[in-house]
C-alpha positions as CSV (number, residue, x, y, z in Angstrom):
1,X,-108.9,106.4,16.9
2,X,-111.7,105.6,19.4
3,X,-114.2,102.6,19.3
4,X,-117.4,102.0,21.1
5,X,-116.6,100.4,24.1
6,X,-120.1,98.6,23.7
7,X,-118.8,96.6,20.9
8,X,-118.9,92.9,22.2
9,X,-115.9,90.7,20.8
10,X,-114.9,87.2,21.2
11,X,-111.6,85.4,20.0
12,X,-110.7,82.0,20.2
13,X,-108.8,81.1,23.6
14,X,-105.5,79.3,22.0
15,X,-102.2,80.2,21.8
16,X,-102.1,80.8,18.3
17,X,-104.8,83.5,18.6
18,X,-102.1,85.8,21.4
19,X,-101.0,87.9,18.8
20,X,-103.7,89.1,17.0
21,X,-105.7,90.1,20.5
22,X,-102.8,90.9,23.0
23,X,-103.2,94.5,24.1
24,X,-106.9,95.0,23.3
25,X,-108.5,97.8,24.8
26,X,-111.5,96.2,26.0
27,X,-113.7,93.0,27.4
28,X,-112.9,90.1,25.3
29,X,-115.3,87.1,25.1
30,X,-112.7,84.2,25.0
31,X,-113.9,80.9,23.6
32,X,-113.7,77.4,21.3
33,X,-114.3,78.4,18.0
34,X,-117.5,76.4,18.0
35,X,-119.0,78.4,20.9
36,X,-118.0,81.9,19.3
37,X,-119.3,81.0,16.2
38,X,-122.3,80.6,17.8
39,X,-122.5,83.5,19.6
40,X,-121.4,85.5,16.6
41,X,-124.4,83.9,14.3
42,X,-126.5,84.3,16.9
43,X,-125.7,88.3,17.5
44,X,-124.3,88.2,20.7
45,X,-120.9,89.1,19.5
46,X,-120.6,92.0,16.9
47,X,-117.0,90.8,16.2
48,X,-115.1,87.6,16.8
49,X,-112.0,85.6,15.5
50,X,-113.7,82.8,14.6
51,X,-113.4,79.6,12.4
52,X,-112.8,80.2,9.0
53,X,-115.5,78.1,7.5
54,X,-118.4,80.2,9.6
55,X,-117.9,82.4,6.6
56,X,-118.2,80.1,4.2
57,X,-121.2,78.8,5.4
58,X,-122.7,82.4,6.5
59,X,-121.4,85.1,4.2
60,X,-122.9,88.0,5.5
61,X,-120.3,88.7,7.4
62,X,-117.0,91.5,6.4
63,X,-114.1,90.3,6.6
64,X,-111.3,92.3,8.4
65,X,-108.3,92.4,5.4
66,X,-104.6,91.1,5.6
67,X,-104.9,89.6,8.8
68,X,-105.7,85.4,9.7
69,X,-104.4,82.4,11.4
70,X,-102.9,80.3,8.7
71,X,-100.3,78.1,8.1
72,X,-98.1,77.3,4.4
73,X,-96.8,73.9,5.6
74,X,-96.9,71.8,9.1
75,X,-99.2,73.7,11.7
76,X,-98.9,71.6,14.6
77,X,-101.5,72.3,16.3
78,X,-104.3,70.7,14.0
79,X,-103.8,67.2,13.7
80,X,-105.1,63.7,13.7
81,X,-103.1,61.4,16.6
82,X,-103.5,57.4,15.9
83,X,-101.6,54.4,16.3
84,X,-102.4,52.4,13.3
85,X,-101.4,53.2,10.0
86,X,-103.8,56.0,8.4
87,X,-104.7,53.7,5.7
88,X,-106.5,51.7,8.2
89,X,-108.1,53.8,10.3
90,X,-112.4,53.1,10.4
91,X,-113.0,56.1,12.5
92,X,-111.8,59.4,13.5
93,X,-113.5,60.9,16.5
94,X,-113.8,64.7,16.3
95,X,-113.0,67.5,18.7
96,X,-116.0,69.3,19.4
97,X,-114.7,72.2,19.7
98,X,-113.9,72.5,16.5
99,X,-115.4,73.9,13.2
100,X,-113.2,74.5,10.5
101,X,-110.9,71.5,11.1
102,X,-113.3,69.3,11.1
103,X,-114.2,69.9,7.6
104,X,-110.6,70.0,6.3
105,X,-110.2,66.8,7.8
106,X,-113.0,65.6,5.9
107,X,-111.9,66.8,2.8
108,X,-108.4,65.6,3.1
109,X,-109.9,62.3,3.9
110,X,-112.3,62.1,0.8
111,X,-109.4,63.7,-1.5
112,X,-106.6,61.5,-0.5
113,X,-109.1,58.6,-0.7
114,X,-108.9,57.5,3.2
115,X,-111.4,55.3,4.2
116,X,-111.6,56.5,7.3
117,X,-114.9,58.1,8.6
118,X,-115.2,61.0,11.1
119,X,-117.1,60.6,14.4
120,X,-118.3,62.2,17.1
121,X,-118.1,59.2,19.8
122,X,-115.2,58.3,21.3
123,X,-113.4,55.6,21.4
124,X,-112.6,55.5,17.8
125,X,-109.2,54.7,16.3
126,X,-107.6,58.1,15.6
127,X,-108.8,61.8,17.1
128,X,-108.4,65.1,15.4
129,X,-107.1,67.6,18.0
130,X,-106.8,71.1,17.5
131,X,-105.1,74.5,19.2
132,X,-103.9,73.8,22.8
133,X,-105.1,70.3,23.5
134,X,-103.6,69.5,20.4
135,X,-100.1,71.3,21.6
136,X,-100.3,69.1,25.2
137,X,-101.6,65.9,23.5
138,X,-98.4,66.1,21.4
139,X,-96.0,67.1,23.5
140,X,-97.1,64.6,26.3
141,X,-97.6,61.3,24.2
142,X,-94.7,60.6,21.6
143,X,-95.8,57.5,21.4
144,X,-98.7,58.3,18.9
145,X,-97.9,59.3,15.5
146,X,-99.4,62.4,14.3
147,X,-101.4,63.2,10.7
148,X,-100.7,67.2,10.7
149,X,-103.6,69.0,8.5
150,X,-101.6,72.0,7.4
151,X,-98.8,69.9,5.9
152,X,-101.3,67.5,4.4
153,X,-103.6,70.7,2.8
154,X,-100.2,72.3,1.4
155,X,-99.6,69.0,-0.2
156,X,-102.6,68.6,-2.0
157,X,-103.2,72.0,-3.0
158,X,-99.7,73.9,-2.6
159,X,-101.6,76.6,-1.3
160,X,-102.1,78.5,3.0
161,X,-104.4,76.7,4.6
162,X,-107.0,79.7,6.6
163,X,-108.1,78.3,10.1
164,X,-109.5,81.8,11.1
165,X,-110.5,85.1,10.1
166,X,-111.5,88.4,12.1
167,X,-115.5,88.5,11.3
168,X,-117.6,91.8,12.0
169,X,-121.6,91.4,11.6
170,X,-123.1,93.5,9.0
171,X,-124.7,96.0,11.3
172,X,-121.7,97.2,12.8
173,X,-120.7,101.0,11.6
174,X,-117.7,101.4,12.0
175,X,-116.1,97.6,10.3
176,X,-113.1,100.1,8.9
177,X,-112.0,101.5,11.9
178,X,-112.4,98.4,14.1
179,X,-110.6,96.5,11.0
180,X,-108.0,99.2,10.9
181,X,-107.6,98.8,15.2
182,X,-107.3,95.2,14.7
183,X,-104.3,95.0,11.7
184,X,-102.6,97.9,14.1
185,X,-102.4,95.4,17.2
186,X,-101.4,92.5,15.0
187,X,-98.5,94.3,13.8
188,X,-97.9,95.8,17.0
189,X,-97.4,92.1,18.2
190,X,-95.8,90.5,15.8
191,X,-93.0,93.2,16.1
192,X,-92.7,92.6,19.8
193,X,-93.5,88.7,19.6
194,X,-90.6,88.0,22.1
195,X,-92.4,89.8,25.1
196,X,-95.5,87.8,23.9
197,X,-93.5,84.7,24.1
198,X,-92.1,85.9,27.4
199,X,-95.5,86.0,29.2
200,X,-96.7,82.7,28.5
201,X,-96.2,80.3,31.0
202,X,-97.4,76.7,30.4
203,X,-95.3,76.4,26.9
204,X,-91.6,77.0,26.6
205,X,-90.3,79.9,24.9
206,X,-88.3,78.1,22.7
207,X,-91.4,76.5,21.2
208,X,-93.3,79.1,21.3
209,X,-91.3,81.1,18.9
210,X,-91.0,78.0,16.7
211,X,-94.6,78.2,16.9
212,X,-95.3,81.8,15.8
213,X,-92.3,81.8,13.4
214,X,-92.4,78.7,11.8
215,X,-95.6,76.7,12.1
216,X,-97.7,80.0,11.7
217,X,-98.8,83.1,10.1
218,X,-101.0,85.9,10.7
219,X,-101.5,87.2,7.1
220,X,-104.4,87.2,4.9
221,X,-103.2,87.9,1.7
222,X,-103.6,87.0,-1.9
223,X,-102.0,83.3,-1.4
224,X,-104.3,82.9,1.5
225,X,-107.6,83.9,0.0
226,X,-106.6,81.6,-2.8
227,X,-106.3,79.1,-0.8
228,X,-109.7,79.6,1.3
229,X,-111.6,79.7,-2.0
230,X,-110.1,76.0,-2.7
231,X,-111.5,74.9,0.6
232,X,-114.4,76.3,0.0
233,X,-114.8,74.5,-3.8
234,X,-113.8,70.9,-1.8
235,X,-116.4,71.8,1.1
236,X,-118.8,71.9,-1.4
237,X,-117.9,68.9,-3.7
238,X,-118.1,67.2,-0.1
239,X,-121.8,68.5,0.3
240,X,-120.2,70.4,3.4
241,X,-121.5,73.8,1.9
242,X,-124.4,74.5,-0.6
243,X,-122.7,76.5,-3.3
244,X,-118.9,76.3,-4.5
245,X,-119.0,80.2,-5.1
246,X,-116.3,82.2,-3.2
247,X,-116.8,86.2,-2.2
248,X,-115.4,88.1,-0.1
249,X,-116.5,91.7,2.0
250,X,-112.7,93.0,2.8
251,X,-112.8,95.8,5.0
């Protein structure tokens, strides 16, 4: 199956996003999600695996079926670092780079009944870190405690928590075949993960594949829509989004 080698795509530059865009035929647009949502709103990317919640708040885009970056538990790499006990916490500076996590933060805050407030100056008494930095931070300060999103979202709702989905822009003519490319490589991967694992060289294989098997997965099934439609209800009863209706434009 061939695809216009015109079509401009971006993906978020972590290591959680290797599977889904390993072996891509093409120029890829690498990223923070805040940047490629961006670009992706703005029209300079026609497709991009991008922060969940730029649907949410943009739903013209389709959605490419079955596949996401999700977690059903502790993700790891999306959490809040502090010192002090949570309960206590005034502020919580935010990583700019983020999008989605943000607003789960902010919704686990106002849920949970935290009094904490999110920030974007430093300094504050906790930070949310997310993908890579959050992986270093982590593995490089064990004296901080860490507040890990996915674990705190499957508490509170016993649902996936979706960080990211593959978005195509509406004028794109092909969405099914590029959709169809897309869930092909992501298998692809996932059934050869250990060669993945093999070729990357600033984390350790062996967390690496408690990464990818444990902390993550790459579906976007019935659970997982379920549980993006609940974050998309609390986003709303935050003020975070304008309307609590869900919908969804699977190709």
């Amino acid at each position: 199956m061939t695809i216009k080698s015109n079509v401009r795509i971006g993906c978020v530059k972590y290591l959680n996003a290797r599977p889904l865009i390993q072996g891509w035929q093409g120029e890829v647009r690498f990223d923070t999600p805040a940047v490629l949502c961006r670009l992706l709103s703005a029209g300079n990317l026609e497709v991009a695996l991008v922060s969940s919640f730029e649907h949410l708040r943009n739903p013209v885009y389709r959605i490419v079926d079955a596949v996401s970056i999700a977690s059903a538990g502790p993700v790891y790499s999306v959490v809040v670092a502090h010192r002090e006990e949570l309960r206590e916490i005034q502020q919580i500076e935010a990583d700019p780079a983020s999008e989605t996590s943000v607003n789960l933060l902010r919704c686990l805050l106002a849920e949970g009944g935290y009094r904490a407030r999110v920030t974007s100056q430093s300094g504050a008494g906790a930070r949310l870190l997310i993908g890579d930095n959050a992986i270093r931070f982590r593995q490089n300060h064990p004296e901080f405690n860490f507040w890990d999103l996915g674990q705190a979202w499957q508490q509170l709702t016993d649902l996936p928590f979706v960080y990211a989905l593959w978005l195509i822009r509406p004028e794109v003519t092909e969405p099914a075949s590029i959709a169809k490319r897309l869930r092909n490589l992501r298998d692809q991967n996932m059934s050869g993960i250990d060669s993945i694992i093999a070729g990357q060289s600033e984390f350790a294989p062996a967390f690496c594949a408690r990464y990818y098997g444990e902390h993550l997965r790459f579906s976007f099934g019935d659970r997982e829509k379920l549980g993006l439609g609940k974050f998309q209800r609390l986003c709303a009863k935050q003020g975070l989004l304008p309307d609590p209706n869900f919908g969804l434009d699977l190709v």
